[in-house]
Backbone as a ProteinNet text record, in pm:
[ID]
protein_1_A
[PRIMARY]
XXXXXXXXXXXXXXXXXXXXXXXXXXXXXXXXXXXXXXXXXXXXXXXXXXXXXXXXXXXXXXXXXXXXXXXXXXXXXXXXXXXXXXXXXXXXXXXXXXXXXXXXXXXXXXXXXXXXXXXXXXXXXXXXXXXXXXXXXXXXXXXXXXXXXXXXXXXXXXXXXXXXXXXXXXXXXXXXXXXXXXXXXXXXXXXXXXXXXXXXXXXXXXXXXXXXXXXXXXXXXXXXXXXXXX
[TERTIARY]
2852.4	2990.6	3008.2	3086.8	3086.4	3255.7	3215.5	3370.8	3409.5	3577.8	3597.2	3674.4	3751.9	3862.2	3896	3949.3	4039.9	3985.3	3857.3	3826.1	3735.9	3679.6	3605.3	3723.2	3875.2	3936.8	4024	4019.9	4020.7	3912.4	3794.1	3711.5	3694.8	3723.1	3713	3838.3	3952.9	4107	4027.1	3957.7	3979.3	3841.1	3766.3	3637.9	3740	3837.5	3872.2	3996.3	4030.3	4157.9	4056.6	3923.1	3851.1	3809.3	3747.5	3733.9	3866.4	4002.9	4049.3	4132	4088	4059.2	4012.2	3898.1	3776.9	3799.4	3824.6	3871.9	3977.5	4080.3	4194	4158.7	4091.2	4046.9	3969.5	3869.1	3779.1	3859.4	3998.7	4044	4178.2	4239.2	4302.9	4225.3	4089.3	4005.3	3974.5	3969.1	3906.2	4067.5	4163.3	4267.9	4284.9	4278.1	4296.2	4202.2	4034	3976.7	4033.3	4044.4	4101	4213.5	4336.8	4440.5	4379.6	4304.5	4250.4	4182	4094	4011.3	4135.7	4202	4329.4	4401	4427.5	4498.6	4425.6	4276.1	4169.8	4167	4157.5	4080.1	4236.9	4379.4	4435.9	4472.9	4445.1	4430.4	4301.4	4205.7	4084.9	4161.5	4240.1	4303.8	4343.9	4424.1	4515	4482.7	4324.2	4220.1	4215.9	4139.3	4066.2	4174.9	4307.8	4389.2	4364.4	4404.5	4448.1	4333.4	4224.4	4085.1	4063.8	4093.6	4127.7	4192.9	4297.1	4488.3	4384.9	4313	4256.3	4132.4	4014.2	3916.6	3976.4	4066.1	4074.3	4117.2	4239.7	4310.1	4219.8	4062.2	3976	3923.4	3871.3	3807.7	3874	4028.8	4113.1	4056.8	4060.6	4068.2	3886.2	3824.7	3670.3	3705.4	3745.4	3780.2	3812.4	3963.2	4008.9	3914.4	3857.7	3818.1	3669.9	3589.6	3514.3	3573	3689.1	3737.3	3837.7	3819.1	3952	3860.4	3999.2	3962.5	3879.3	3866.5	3787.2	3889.7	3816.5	3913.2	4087.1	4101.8	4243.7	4272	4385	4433.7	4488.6	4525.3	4592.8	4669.5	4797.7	4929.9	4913.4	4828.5	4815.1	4708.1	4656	4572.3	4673	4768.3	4845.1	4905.2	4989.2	5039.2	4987.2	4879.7	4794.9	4772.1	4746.6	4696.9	4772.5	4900.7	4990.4	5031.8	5024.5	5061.1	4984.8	4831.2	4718.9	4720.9	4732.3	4753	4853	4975	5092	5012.3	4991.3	4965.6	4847.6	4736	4649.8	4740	4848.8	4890.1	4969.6	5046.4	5082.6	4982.3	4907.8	4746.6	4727.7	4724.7	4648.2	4772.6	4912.7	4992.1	4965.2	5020.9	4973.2	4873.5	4766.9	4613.9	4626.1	4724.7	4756.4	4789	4878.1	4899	4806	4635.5	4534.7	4435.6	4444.3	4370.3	4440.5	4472.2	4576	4472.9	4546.4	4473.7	4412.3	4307.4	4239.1	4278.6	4271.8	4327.9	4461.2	4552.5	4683.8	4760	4689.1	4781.6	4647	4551.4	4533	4559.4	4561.7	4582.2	4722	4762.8	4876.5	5008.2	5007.9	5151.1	5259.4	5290.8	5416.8	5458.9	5359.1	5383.7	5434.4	5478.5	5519.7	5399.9	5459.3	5394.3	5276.8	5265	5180.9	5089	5121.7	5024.8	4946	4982.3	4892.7	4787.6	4712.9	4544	4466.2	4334.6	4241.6	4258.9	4212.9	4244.9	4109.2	4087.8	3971.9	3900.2	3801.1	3700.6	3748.9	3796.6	3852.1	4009.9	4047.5	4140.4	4079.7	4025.1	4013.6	3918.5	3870.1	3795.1	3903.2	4042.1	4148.5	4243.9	4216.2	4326.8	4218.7	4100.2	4065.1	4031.5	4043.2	4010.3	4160.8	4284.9	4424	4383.8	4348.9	4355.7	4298.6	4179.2	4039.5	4131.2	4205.7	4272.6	4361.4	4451	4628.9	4587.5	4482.4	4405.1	4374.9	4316.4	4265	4332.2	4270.8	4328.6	4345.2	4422.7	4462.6	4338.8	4345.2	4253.8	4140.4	4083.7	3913	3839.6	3726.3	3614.9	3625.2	3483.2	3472.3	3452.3	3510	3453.1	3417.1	3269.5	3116.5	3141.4	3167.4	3153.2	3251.3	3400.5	3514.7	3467.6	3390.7	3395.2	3310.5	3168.5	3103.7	3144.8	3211.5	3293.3	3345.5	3442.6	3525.1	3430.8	3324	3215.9	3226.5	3176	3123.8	3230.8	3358.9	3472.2	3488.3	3466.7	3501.8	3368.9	3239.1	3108.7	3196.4	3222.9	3292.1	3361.9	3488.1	3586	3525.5	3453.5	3398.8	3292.1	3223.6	3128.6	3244.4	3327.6	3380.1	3519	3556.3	3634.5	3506.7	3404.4	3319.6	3312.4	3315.7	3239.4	3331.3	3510.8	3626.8	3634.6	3517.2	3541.2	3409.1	3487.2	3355.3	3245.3	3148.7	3001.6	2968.5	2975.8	2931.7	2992.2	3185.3	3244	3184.2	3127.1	3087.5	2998.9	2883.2	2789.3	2801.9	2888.9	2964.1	2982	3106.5	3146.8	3017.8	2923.1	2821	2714.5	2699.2	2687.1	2747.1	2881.5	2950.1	2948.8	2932.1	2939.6	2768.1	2681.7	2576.4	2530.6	2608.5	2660.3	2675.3	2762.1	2828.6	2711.2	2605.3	2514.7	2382.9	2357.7	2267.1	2195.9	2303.1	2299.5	2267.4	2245.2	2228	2118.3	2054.6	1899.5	1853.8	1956.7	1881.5	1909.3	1838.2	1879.5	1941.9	2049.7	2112.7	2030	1953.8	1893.8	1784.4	1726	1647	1707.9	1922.3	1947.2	2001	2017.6	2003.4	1934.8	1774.1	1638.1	1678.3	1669.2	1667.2	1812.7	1922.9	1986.5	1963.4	1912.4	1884.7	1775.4	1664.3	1512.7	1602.9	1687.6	1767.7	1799.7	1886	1935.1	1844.5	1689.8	1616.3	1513.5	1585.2	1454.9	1572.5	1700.7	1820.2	1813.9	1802.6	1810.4	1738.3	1608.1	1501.9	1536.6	1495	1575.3	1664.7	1708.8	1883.1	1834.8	1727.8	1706.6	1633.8	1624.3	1549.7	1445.5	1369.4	1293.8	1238	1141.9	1132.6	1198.9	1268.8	1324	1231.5	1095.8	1024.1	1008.8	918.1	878	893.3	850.5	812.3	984.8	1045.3	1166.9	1293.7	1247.8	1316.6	1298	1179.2	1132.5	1168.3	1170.4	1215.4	1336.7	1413.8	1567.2	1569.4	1480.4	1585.9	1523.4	1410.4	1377	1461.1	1561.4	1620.1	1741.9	1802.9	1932.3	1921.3	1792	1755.1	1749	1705.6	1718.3	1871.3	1958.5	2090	2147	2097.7	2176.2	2132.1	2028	1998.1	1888	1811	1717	1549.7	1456.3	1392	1334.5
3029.6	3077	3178.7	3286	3427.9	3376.8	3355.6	3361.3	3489.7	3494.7	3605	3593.1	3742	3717.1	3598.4	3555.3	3467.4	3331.5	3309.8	3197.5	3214.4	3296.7	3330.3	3314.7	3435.2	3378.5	3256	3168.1	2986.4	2933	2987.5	2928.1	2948.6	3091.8	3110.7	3053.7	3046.5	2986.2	2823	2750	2621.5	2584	2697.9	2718	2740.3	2817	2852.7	2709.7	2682.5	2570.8	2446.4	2419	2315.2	2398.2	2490.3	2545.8	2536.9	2540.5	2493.3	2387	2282.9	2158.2	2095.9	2144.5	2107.8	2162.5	2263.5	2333.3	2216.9	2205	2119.8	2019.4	1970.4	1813.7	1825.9	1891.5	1920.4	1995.9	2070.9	2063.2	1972.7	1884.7	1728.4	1652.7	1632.4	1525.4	1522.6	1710	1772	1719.1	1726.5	1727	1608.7	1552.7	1370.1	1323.4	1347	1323.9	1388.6	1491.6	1511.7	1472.8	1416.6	1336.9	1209.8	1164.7	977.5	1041.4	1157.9	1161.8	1163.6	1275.9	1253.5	1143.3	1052	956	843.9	848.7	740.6	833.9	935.2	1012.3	934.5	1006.7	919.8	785.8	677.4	544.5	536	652.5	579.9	609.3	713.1	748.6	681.6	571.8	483.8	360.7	322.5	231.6	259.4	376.2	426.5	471.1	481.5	469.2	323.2	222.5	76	76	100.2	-9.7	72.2	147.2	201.8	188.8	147.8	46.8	-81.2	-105.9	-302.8	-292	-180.3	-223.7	-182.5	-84.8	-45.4	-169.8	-288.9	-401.8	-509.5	-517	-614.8	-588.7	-416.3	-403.9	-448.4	-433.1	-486.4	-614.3	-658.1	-823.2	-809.8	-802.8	-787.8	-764.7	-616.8	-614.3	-732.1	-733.8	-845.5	-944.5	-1051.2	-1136.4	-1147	-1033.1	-1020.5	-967.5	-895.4	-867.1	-955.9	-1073.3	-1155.1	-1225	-1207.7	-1276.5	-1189	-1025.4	-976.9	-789.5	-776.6	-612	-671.2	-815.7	-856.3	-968.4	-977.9	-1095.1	-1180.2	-1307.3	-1349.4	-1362.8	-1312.5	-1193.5	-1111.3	-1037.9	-887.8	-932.2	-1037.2	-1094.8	-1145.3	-1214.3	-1322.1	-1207.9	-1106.3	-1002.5	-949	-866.1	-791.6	-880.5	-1021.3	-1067.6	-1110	-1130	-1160.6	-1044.5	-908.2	-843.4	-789.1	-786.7	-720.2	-835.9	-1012.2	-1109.5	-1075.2	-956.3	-985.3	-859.3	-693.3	-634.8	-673.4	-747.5	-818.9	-871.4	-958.1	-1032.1	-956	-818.4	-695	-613.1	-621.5	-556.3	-580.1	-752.1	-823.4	-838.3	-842.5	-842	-738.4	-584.8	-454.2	-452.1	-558.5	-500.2	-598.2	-667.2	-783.7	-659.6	-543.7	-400.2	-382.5	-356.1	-305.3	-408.5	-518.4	-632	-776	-820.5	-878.8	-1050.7	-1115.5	-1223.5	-1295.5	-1316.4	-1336.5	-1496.7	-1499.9	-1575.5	-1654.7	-1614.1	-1626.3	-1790.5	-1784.8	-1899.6	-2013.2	-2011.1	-2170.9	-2185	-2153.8	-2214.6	-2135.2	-2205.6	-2199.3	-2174.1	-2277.5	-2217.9	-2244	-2305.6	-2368	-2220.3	-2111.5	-1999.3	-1903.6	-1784.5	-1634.2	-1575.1	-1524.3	-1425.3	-1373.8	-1298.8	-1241.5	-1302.2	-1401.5	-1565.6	-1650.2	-1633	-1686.7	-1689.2	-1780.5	-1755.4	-1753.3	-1707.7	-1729.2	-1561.9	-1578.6	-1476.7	-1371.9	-1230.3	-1202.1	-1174.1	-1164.5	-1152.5	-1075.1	-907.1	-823.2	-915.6	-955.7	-1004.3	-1170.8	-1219.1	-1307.9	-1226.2	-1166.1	-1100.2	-1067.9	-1039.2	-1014.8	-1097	-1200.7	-1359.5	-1397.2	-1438.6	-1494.1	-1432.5	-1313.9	-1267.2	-1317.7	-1251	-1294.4	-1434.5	-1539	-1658.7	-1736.5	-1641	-1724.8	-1593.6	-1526.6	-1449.6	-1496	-1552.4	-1609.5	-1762.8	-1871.8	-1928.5	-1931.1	-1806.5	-1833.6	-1847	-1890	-1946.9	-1831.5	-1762.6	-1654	-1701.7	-1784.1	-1864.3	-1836.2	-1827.4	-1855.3	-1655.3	-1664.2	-1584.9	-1479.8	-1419.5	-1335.6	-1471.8	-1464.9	-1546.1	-1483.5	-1495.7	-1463.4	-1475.4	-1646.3	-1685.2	-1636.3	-1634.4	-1522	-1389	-1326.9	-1177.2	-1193.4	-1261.5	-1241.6	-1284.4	-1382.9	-1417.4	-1275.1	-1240.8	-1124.6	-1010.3	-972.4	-900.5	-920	-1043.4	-1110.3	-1039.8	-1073.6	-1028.9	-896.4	-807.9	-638	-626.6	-717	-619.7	-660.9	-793.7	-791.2	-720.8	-645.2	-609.2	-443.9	-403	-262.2	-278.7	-378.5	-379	-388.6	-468	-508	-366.1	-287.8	-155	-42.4	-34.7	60.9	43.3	-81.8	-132.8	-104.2	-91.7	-56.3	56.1	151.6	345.8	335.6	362.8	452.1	491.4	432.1	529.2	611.4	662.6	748.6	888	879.9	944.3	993.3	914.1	941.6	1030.3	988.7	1056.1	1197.1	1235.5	1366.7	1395.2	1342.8	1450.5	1466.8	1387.2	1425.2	1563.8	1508	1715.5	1796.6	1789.1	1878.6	1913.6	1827.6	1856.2	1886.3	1844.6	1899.8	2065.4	2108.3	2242	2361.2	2287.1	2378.3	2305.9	2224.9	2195.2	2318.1	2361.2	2407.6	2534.6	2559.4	2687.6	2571.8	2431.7	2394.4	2384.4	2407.3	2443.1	2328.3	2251.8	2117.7	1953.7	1871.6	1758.3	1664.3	1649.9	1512.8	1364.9	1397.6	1300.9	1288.4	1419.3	1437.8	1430.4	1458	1434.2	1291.6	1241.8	1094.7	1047	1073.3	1041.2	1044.7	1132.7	1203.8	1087.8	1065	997.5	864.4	811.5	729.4	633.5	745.4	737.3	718.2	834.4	854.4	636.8	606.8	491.8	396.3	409.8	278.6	297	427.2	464.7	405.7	414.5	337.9	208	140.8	40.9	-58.5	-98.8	-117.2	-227.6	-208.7	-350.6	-283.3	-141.4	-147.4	-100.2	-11.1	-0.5	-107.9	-150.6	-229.2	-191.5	-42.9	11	174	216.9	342	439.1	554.6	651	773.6	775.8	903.3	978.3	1048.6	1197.6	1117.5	1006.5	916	863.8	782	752.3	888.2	981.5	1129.5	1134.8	1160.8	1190	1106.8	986.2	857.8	869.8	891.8	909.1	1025.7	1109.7	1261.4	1237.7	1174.9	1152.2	1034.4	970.3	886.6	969.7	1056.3	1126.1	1246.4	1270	1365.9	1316.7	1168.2	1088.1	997.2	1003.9	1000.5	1068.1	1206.6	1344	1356.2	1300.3	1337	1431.7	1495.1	1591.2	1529.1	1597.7	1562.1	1590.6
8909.5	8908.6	8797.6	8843.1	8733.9	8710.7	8506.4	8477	8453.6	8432	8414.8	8268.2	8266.5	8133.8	8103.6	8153.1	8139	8114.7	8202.3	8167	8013.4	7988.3	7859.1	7745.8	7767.6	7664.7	7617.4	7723.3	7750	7660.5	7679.2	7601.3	7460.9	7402.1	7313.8	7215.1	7282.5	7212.7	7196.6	7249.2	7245.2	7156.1	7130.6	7028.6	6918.6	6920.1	6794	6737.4	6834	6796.9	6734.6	6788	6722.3	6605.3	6639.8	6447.4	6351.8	6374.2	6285.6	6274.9	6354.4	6326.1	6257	6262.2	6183.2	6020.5	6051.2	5892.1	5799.7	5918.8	5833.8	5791.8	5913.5	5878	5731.2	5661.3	5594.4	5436.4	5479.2	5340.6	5300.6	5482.1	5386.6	5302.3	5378	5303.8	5166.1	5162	4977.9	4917.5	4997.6	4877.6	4880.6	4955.3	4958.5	4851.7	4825.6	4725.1	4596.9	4558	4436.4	4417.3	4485.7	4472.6	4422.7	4472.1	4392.2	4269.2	4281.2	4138.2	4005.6	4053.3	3949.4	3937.9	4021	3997.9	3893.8	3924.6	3891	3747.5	3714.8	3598.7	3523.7	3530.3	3496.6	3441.7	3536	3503	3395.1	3406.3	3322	3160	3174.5	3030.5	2979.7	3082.8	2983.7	2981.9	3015.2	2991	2841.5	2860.7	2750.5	2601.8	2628.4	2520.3	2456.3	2581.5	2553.2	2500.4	2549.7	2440	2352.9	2275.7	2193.7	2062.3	2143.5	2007.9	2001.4	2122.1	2094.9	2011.5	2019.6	1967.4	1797.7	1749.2	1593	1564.4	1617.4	1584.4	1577.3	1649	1597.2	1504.9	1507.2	1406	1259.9	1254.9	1076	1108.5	1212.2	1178.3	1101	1153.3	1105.9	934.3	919.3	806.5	691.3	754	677.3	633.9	762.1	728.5	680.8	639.5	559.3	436.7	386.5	290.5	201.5	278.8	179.6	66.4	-17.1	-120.7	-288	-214.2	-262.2	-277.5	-144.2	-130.3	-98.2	-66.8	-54.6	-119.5	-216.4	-255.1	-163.5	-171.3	-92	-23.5	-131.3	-34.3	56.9	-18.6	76.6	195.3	212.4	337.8	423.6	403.6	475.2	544.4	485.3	556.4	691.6	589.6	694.1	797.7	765	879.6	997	933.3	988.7	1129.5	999.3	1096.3	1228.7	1178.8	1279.7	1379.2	1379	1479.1	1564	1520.6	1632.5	1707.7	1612.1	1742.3	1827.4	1787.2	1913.4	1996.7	1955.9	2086.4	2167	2114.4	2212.1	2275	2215.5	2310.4	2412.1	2354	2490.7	2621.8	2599.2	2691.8	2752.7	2694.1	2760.6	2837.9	2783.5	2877.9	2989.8	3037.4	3151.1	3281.9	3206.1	3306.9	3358.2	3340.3	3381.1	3406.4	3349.7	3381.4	3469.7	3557.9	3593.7	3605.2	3596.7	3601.4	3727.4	3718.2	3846.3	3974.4	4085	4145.3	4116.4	4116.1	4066.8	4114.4	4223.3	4321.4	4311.8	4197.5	4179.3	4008.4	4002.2	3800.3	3759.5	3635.3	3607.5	3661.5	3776.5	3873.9	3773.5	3677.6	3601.3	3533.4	3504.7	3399.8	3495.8	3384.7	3442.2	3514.8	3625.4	3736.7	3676.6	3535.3	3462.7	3421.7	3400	3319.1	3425.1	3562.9	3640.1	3630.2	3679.9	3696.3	3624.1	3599.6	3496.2	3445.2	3345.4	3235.4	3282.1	3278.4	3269.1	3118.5	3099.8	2953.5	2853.3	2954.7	2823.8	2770.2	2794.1	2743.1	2657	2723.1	2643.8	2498.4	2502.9	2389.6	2222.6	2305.8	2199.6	2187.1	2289.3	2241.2	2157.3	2206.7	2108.9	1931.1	1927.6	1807	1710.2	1811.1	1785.8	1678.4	1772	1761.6	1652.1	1603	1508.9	1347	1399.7	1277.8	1228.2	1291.2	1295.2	1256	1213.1	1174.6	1065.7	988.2	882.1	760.6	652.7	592.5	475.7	371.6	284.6	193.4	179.7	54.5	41.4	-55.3	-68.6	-4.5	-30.6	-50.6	99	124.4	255.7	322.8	490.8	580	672.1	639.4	722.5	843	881.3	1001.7	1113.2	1057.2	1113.1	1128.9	1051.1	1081.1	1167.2	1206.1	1312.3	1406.3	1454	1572.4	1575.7	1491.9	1533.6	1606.4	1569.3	1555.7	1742	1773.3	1911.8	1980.8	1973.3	2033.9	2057.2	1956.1	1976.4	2068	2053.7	2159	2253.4	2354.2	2463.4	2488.9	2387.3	2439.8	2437.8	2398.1	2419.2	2569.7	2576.1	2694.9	2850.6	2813.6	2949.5	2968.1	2866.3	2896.9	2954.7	2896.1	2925.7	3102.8	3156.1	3283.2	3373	3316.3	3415.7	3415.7	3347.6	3370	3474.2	3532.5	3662.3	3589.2	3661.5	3522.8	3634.4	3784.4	3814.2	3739.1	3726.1	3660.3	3528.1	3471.4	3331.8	3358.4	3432.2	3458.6	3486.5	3555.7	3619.9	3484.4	3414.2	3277.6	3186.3	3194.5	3104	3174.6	3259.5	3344	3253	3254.1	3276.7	3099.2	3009.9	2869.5	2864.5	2936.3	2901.2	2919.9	3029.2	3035.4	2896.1	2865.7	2721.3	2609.7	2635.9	2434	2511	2570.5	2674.8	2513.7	2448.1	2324.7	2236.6	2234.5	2120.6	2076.9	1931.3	1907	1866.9	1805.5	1713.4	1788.7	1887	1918.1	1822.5	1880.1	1867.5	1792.4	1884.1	1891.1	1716.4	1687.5	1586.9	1452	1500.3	1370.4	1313.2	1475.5	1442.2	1392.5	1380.7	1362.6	1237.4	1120.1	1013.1	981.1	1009	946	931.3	1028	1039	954.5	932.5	808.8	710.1	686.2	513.8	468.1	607	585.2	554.6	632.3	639.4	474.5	400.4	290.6	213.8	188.7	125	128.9	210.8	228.7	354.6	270.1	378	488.5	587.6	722.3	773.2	764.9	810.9	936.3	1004.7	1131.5	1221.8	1284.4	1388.2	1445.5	1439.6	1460.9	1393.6	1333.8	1326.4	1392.7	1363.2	1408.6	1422.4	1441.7	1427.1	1532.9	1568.2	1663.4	1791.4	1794.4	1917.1	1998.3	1888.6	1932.3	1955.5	1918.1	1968.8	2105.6	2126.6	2247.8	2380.3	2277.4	2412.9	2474.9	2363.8	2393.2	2418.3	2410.6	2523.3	2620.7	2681.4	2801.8	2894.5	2804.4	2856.3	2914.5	2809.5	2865.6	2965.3	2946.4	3065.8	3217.6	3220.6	3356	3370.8	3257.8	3301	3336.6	3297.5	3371.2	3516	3523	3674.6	3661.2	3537.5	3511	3508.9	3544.6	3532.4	3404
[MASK]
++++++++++++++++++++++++++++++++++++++++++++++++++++++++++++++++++++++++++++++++++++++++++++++++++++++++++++++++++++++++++++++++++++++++++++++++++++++++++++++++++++++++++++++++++++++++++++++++++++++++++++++++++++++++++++++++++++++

């Protein structure tokens, strides 16, 4: 069968109406993804504020409670402590916004909507620091055993914020900052090395391992396969 005009420009209108179909379909989707990336890049901000206000408020407590008695009199401990226990316990409410408590409708039905359920880790990481701070006693010397608890608490509460940022995300912005060191002549990594020696020739034990030619190398071969480089 010989088409003619007409049927050719039938065909070509309904070639072209699926080509931009296809087009649309292909730049809702792009804007539909960068609508969540922004929304998500967003939310990671105000992760990353909150653990932020929470990890400096363990860190006083750390402070403190290796400093009492010594860099703090007793007054000036009870205060401080007083006061760094309340903003933990505003921390940890705030971080109920981004962390919500898990299975709601079996534990604690008697409490507020917010209080339901089991608590998750990052939060328990800053009740409990709250808790072992608002505790201690003004009195007496450094307490060792408080600051390392406290210690325990800020790794949780830094490990379990790191784990609610997207690490593919991370991964992406580290591209993207590895971009702009591309002019840089001296590794990171070598002047870590070098600070690091300075510290362990100061004060012998303070590294856990040699920092030399070898452990350079390791670690840029490590960040080179986080970038995705070979």
């Amino acid at each position: 069968m010989e088409w003619g005009v007409n049927e050719w420009v039938a065909v070509g209108s309904a070639v072209l109406a699926l080509a931009s179909l296809v087009l649309n379909w292909l730049v809702v989707r792009r804007q539909t993804e960068l609508q969540y990336e922004t929304l998500r890049a967003e939310m990671d901000a105000e992760v990353i504020g909150w653990s932020q206000d929470a990890i400096d408020q363990v860190s006083e407590a750390i402070t403190l409670a290796s400093g009492r008695g010594t860099a703090y009199a007793s007054a000036d401990f009870s205060r401080l402590a007083h006061e760094t226990a309340q903003k933990l316990s505003s921390i940890a409410d705030r971080g109920r916004l981004f962390f919500p408590n898990e299975e709601p409708d079996r534990h604690g039905q008697e409490k507020e909507a917010a209080f339901q359920g089991f608590r998750p880790p990052i939060l328990d990481a800053i009740i409990f620091a709250c808790g072992r701070l608002s505790r201690m006693s003004a009195e007496g010397g450094p307490d060792k055993e408080s600051a390392d608890f406290l210690v325990k608490c800020r790794r949780l509460l830094v490990s379990e914020a790191q784990n609610a940022i997207d690490p593919r995300r991370r991964k992406q912005m580290m591209r993207r900052l590895a971009v702009g060191r591309k002019d840089d002549k001296v590794s990171a990594f070598s002047m870590a090395s070098d600070l690091g020696e300075a510290m362990e020739a100061l004060y012998p034990g303070f590294l856990d391992r040699p920092r030399g030619p070898a452990w350079v190398a390791e670690r840029e071969a490590i960040a080179r396969r986080a970038l995705g480089r070979s």
